[in-house]
N, C-alpha and C positions, 0 to 999 in steps of 0.2 A: 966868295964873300956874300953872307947874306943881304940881301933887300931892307933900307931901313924902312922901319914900322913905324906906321901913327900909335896913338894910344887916343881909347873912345871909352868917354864917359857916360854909359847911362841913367840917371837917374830915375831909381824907380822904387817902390817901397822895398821892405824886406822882403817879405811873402813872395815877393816876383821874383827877390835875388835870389832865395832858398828855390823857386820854380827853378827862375834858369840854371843854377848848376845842378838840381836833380834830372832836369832834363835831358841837360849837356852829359851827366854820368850816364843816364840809362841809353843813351845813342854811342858812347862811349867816346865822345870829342871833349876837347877842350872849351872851355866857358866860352870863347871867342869862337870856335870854329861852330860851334853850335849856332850862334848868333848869325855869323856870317853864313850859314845857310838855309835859313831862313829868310833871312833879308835878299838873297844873292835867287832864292828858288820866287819868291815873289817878285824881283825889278824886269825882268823880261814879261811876265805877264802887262805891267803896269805900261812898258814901252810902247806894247801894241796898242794899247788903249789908247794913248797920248801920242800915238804918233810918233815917239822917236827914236830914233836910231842912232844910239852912242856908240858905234863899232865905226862909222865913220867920222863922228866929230866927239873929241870926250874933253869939252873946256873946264870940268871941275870931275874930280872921283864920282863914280855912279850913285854910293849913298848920299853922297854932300847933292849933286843933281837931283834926285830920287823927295830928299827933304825938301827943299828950295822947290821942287814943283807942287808939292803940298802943303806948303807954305807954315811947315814946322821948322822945330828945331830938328839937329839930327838924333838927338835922345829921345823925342815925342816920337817921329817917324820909325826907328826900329821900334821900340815899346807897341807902339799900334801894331806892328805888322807882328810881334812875337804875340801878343794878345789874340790877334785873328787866330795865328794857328794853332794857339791852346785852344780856344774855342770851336775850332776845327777839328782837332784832334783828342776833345773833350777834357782838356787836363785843367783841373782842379789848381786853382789860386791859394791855398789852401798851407794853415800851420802843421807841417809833418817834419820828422827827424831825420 
């Protein structure tokens, strides 16, 4: 039996929504799995920073923690952290088909 799943709402313009599933296609993941590894490839760098260690105490999910220490919502928090790595990896905001 599978795992039940949350469901995560980002709000973000359209421009970002057409990014993220062009992105998600050219990696060839899924809309979410795309997301989730971006988010999941930045929260260990962010740990060391801050100090902490969820492997031994995990009182809320690592994104819902992850927000809450930067004292976003959890939509602002992913968005920023997909923002970085477009600008990291140069990709264009951009109206395309």
């Amino acid at each position: 039996m599978a795992a039940p799943r949350g469901v995560l709402f980002i709000c973000c313009s359209m421009l970002e929504a057409k990014t993220i599933r062009r992105e998600a296609q050219a990696e060839r993941r899924t809309v979410s799995g795309y997301v989730l590894a971006i988010v999941f490839r930045i929260l260990p760098l962010e740990e060391r920073i801050f100090m902490v260690d969820y492997r031994r105490r995990r009182p809320r999910p690592i994104v819902f923690a992850g927000a809450a220490r930067s004292g976003t919502t959890i939509s602002t928090f992913i968005l920023t952290r997909l923002r970085r790595a477009w600008r990291a990896r140069g990709v264009s905001v951009e109206n395309r088909a």
